[in-house]
C-alpha positions in Angstrom: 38.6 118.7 -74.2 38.4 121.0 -77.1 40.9 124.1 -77.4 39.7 127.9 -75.8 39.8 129.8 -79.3 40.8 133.3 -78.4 40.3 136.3 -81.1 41.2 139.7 -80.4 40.7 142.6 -82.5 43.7 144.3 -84.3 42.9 147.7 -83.2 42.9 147.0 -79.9 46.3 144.6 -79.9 48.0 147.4 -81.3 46.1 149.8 -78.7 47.9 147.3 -76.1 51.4 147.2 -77.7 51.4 150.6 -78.4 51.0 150.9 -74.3 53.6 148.8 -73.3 56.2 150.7 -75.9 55.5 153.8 -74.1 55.5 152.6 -71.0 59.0 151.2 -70.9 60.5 150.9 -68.4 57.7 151.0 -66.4 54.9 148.1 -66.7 51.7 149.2 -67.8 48.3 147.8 -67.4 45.1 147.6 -68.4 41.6 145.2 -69.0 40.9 142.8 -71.7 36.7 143.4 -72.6 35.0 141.2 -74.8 32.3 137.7 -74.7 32.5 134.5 -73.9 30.4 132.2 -75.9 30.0 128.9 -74.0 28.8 125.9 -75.7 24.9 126.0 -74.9 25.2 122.0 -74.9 27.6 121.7 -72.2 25.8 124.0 -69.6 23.9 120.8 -68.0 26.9 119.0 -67.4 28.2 122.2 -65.4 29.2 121.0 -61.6 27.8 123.7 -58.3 30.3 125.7 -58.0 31.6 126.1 -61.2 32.5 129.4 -63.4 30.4 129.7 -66.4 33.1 128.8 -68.8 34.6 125.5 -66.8 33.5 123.0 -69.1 34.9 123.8 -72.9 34.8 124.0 -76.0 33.9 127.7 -75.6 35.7 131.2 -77.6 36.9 134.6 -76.0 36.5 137.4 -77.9 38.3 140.3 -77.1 36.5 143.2 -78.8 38.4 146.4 -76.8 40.8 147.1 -74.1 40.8 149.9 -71.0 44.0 151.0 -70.4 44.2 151.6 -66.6 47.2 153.0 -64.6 49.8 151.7 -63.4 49.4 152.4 -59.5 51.8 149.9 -57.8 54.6 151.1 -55.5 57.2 150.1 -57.6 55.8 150.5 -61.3 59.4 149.0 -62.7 58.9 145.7 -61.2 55.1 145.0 -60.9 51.9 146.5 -61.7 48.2 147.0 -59.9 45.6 148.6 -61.9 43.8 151.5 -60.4 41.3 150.2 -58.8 38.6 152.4 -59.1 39.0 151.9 -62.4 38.6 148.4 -62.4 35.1 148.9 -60.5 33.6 151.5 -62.9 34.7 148.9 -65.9 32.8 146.3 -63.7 30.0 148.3 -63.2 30.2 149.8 -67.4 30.2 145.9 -68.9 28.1 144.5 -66.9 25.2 147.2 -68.4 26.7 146.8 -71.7 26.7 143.3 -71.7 30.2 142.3 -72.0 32.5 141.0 -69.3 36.2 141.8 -68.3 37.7 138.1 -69.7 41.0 139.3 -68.9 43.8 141.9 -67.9 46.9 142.8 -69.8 50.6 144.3 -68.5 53.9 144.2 -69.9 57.3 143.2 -68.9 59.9 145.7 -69.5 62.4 143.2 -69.6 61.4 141.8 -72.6 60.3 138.4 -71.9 56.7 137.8 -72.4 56.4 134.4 -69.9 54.3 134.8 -66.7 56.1 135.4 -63.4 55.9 133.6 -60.1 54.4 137.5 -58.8 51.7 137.0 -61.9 51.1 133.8 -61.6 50.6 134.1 -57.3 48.3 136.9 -57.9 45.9 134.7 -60.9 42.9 134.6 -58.1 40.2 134.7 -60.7 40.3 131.2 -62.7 39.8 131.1 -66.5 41.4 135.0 -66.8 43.2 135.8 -69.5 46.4 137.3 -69.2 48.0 139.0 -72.6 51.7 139.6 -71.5 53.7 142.1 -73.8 57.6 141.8 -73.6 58.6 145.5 -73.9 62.4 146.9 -74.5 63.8 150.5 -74.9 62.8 149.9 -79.0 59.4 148.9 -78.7 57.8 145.5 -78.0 59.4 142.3 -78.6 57.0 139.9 -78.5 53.1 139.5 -76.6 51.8 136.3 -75.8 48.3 135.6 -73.8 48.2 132.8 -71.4 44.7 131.5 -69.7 44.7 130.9 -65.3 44.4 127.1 -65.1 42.6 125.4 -63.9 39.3 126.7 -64.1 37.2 124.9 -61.7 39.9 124.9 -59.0 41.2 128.1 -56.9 44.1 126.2 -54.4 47.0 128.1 -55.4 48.9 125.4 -55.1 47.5 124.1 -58.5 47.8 127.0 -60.2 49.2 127.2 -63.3 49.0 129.3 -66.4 48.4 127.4 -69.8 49.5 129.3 -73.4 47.2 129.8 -75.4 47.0 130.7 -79.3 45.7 134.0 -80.2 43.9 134.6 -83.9 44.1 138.6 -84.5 41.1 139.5 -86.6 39.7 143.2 -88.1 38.1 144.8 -86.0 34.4 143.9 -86.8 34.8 140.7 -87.0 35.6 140.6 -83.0 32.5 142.5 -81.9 
């Protein structure tokens, strides 16, 4: 199986890590909007049942980001985007043509490696999660992991997978 190639535009990682900066100590949170180009050749071989993307070699593109807030009870230790805002994003891509490929929060501990809370709440299979490790001076690292596996939904086999991430100008992820 070939590699997911993720790109995300410069503009809008810095949009993110500027977020989590100024969020600490809270988590923020928002959604990760781009495309998902699936290799046209590997679309007969898809099983019933199967998301779009199951079978690879296919690229994410993340061309923006919709910063969404934080509306968990306790924003220190967890986050929940607003939901109403993640139903108007639904409803806004799926006119434009994009798709939410993914949501983003940080850790205000610093550490930028899914938790057992993240990874027991990775429903939606093949989501991206970009995971910025935030401190008092700022970020400290990001990294963005992919909900494995993607044709399967028992939580027990559940497991996030890193993934590299090429940052590119802006244009060149739309």
């Amino acid at each position: 199986m070939a590699d997911t190639q993720i790109t995300i535009a410069k503009p809008v990682l810095d949009e993110i890590l500027d977020h989590a900066a100024q969020s600490w100590p809270m988590e923020c949170c928002g959604l990760l909007i781009g495309a998902r180009d699936v290799d046209a050749g590997l679309g007969a071989n898809k099983k019933a049942g199967e998301p779009s993307f199951a079978l690879r070699p296919y690229e994410m593109r993340i061309s923006r980001c919709m910063v969404a807030a934080n509306v968990a009870d306790d924003p220190t230790m967890t986050f929940e985007i607003d939901p109403c805002l993640l139903l108007r994003t639904h409803r806004a891509v799926r006119e434009s043509g994009e798709e939410i490929i993914g949501c983003y929060h940080s850790h205000p501990n610093g550490h930028v490696l899914p938790s057992r809370t993240d990874l027991q709440r990775a429903e939606q299979a093949g989501f991206l999660w970009l995971i910025a490790g935030s401190v008092a001076e700022g970020v400290r690292d990001w990294a963005i992991y992919q909900r494995m596996p993607v044709t399967d939904n028992d939580p027990a086999t559940r497991y996030f997978q890193t993934l590299d991430c090429r940052v590119v100008p802006d244009d060149i992820a739309r």
